[in-house]
N, C-alpha and C positions, 0 to 999 in steps of 0.2 A: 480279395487282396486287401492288403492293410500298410499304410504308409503314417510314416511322421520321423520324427526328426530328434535326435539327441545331443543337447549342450552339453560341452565338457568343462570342465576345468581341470588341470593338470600338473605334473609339479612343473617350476620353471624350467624353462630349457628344453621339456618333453614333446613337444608341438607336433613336430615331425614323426617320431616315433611313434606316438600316438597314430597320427596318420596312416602312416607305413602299417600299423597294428589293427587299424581297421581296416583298409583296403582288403586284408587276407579273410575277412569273414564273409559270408558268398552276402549275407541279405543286406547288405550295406551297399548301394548304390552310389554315393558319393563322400568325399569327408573333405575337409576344410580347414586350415587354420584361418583365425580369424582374430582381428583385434576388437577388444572392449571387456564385458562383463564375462564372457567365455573364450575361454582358447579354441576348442575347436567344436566344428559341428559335423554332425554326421545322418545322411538320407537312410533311413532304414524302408523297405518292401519285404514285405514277405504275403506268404499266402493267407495265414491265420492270427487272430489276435494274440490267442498262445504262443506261437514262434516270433511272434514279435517280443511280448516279453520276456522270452526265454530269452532272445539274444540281446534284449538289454540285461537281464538281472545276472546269465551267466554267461556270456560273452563281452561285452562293453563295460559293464562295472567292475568284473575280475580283472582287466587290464592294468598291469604293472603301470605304476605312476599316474594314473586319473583320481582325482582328490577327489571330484564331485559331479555329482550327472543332474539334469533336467531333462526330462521326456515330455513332448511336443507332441499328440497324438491329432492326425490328421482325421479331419469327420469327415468330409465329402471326398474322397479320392476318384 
């Protein structure tokens, strides 16, 4: 298993969308808006390192209106 977590940034006013846009990806366990340096955050799981970054690089970054990502990767899960 492989867990960690992805900041967003997104264009104004997408918060929600965004949201609503990740909930529909299966290895996304929670998502967030949030206020401060990132608009929202999102739990990724999956079973492998590789599907972890596949669903950041083509899943979570192809998302209409996200400007910018950070990826959190979890060592000890």
């Amino acid at each position: 298993m492989h867990k960690g977590f992805v900041l967003l940034n997104c264009d104004l006013g997408a918060e929600e969308f965004i949201v609503e846009e990740l909930k529909k990806i299966p290895q996304i366990s929670q998502a967030y808006v949030t206020f401060g340096a990132y608009d929202v955050i999102a739990e990724i799981i999956t079973d492998s390192k590789e599907d972890f970054d596949e669903t950041v690089s083509l899943k979570i970054r192809r998302l209409t209106r996200v400007v910018s990502t950070m990826t959190l990767n979890v060592i000890n899960s």
